[in-house]
C-alpha positions as CSV (number, residue, x, y, z in Angstrom):
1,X,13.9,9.4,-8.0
2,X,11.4,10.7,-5.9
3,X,11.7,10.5,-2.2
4,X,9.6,7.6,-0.2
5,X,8.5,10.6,2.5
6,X,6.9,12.2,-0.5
7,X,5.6,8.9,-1.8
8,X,3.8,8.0,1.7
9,X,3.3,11.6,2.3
10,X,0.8,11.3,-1.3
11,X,-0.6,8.2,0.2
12,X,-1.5,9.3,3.5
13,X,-2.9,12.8,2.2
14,X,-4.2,12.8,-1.2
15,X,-7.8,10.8,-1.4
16,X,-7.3,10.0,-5.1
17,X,-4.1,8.8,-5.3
18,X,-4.8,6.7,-1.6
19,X,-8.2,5.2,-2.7
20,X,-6.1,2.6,-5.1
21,X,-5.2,-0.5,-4.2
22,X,-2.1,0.8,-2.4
23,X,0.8,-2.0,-1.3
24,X,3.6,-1.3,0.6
25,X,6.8,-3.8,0.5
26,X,9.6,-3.2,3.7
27,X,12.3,-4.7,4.6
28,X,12.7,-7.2,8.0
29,X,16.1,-6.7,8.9
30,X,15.8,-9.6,11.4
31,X,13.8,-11.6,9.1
32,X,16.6,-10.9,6.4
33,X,13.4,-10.9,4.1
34,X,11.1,-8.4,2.2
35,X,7.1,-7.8,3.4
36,X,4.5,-7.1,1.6
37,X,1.4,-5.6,2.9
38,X,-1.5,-3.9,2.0
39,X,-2.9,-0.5,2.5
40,X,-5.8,-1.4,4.4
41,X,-3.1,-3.3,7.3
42,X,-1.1,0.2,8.1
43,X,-1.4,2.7,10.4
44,X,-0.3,6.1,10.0
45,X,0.5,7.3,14.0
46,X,-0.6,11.0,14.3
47,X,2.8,12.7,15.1
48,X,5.4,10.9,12.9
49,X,4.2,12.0,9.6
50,X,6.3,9.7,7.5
51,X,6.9,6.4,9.0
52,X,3.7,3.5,9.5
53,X,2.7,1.0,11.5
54,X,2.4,-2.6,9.3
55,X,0.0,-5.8,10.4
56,X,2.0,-9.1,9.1
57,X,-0.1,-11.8,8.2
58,X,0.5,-13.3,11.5
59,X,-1.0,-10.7,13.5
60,X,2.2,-9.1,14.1
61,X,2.6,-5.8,14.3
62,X,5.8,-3.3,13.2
63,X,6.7,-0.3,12.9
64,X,8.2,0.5,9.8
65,X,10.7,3.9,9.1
66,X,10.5,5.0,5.8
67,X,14.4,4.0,5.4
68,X,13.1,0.6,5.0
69,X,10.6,0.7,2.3
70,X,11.7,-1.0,-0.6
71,X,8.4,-1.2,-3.0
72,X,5.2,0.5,-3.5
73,X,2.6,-0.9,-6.0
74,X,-0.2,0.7,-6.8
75,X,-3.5,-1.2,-8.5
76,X,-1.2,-3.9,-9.1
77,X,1.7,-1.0,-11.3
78,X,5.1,-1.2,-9.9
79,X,5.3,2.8,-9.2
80,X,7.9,3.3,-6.1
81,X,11.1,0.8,-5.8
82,X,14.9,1.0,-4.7
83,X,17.9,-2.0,-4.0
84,X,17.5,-3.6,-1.5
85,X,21.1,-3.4,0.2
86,X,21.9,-7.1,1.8
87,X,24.6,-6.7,4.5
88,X,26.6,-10.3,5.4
């Protein structure tokens, strides 16, 4: 499997593979749920090469480490994805 940190690494770096309809699903541990969100609502921050800033729907805004991505679809294609690990 290939590493998420290469995966957002490609997105962030390489302008074909990023101009796609890119969608990034993480984890809210608080939530106890799965986000989706698209490309065009995440930040990369200059100085943490791998990990993203995500707008929610509500206006909300998170950062997400790349431990928590669960999914990556791009143009629709399932193309990144591991278990999600649910704790009690």
């Amino acid at each position: 499997m290939t590493p998420i940190c290469d995966v957002l690494h490609r997105i962030r770096w390489d302008p074909q593979f990023g101009d796609a309809e890119l969608e990034i699903a993480y984890w809210d541990r608080v939530g106890r749920r799965l986000v989706r969100v698209p490309l065009r609502r995440i930040r990369f921050e200059e100085g943490a090469p791998f990990g993203f800033e995500a707008t929610e729907d509500d206006g909300s805004v998170h950062t997400v480490p790349p431990h928590r991505v669960r999914a990556v679809w791009r143009n629709g294609l399932l193309i990144w994805q591991r278990p999600i690990a649910l704790r009690a």
